[in-house]
N, C-alpha and C positions, 0 to 999 in steps of 0.2 A: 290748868286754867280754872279759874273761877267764874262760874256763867255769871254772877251778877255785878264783878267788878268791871267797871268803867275802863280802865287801863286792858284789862285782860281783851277785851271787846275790841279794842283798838288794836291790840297785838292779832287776833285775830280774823282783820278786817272787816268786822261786822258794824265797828262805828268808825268813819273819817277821823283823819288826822293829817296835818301839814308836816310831815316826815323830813329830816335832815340830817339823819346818819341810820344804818340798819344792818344789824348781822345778826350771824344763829342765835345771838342771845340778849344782846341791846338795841333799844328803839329812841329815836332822840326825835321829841315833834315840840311846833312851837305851842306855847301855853296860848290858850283860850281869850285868858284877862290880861295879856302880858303887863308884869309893875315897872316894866323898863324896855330901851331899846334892844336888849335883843333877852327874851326869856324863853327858855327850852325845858323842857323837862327829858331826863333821863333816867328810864324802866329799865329792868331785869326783863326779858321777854318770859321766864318762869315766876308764877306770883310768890311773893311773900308779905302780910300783911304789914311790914314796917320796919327800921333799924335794930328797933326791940325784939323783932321774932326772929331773925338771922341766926342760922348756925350755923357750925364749921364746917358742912359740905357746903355753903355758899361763900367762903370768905375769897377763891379763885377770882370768880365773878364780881365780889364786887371790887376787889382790887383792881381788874379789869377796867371795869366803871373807870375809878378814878384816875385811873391811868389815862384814859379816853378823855377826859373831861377836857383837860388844855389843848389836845390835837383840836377838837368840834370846835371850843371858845377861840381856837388861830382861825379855822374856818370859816368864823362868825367873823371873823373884824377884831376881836376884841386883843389885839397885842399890846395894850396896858396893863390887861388886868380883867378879871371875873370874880364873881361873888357866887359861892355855891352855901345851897341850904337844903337841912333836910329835917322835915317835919316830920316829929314822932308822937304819934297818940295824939288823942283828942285837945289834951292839953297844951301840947307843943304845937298846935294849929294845923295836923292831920287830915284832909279832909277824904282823898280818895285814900283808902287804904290796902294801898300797892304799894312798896315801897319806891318812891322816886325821889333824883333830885334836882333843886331846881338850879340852873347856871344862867344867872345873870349880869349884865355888862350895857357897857355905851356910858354915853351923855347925860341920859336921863335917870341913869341908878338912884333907886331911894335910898336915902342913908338912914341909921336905929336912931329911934330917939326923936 
């Protein structure tokens, strides 16, 4: 755990979160600002600061993740379809840096551009 990451905090109950999926190793809560009808973020409950710092004792886990991702989006409602995004580094629009991603869906999805 990292005492000053945000996500870490959350993994370890010390800051709220709106929770909707949880095991020994992923946390899935709903985003804060949500940009759609339904936005989740999904954590690694072990920190890594981003996609870029990943190595191959994590590659399990995040196959895991992505495995996971379409079961949570059936749960959600969303059986047309879901948008998954994952910001890396500052420039890629990073803000907490934990690596998570975001699964978004519904009506109201933003589209690029």
């Amino acid at each position: 755990m990292n005492s000053t990451c945000l996500f870490c905090k959350m993994v370890a109950g010390e800051v709220p979160a709106d929770v909707v999926y949880e095991d020994d190793e992923i946390l899935v809560f709903r985003d804060l600002y949500p940009k759609a009808d339904v936005h989740l973020l999904m954590i690694p409950k072990q920190h890594t600061d981003s996609l870029a710092t990943l190595t191959s004792n994590e590659d399990e886990l995040v196959a895991r993740m992505m495995r996971k991702l379409p079961q949570i989006a059936q749960d959600q409602g969303l059986e047309q379809g879901f948008r998954t995004i994952i910001n890396t580094g500052p420039g890629g629009g990073q803000v907490v840096f934990h690596l998570h991603i975001h699964l978004l869906g519904g009506d109201q999805l933003p589209g690029f551009g």
